[in-house]
N, C-alpha and C positions, 0 to 999 in steps of 0.2 A: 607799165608793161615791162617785164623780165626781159633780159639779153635773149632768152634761149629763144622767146617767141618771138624775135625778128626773125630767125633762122631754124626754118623748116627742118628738120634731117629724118631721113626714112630708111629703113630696113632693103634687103633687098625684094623682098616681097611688098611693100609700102605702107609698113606700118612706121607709124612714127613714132621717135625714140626720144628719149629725156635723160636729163642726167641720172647717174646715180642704176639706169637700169642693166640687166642683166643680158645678153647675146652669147647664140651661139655660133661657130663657124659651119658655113656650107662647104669648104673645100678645103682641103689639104694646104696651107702657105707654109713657101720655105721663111724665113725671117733673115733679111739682108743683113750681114754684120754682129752675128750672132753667134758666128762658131757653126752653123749647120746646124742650128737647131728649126725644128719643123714642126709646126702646129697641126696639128691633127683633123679633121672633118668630127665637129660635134664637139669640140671642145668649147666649155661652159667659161664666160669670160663679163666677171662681176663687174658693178659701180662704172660705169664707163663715163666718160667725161666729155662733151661736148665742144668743139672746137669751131671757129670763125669759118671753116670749109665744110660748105653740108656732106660733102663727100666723104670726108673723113669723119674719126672717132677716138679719142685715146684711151689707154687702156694700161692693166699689168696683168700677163698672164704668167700661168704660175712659170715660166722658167724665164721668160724675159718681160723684165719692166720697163715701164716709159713705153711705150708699143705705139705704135697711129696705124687703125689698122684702116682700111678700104669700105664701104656702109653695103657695097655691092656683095659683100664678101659674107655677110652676116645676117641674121632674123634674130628678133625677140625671141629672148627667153620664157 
């Protein structure tokens, strides 16, 4: 049994998500500590990484890296 299948993670429409997959965002986020930089609604955000919080998800998107962003926040690509 893999790490990832103890820990369910779901989209926010509830599809489930795996490493390595592709998400886009639903909503416009500001990014805390960033200078004011703001992600966009439909911004495409690769390879994502899996984390011990089903809630969360890590990420690099093209202006800020190291990201954790919210599962509520986002759907498969």
């Amino acid at each position: 049994m893999s790490e990832d299948d103890d820990i369910l993670v779901k989209d926010s429409n509830g599809t489930r998500l795996h490493d390595g997959d592709s998400v886009t965002l639903i909503k416009d986020l500001k990014v805390k500590g960033s200078g004011g930089v703001t992600l966009k609604r439909g911004t495409l955000i690769r390879n994502i990484r899996l984390t011990n919080d089903p809630a969360e998800i890590e990420c690099n998107a093209d202006k800020v890296k190291g990201l954790v962003l919210r599962t509520e926040f986002v759907k498969k690509a």
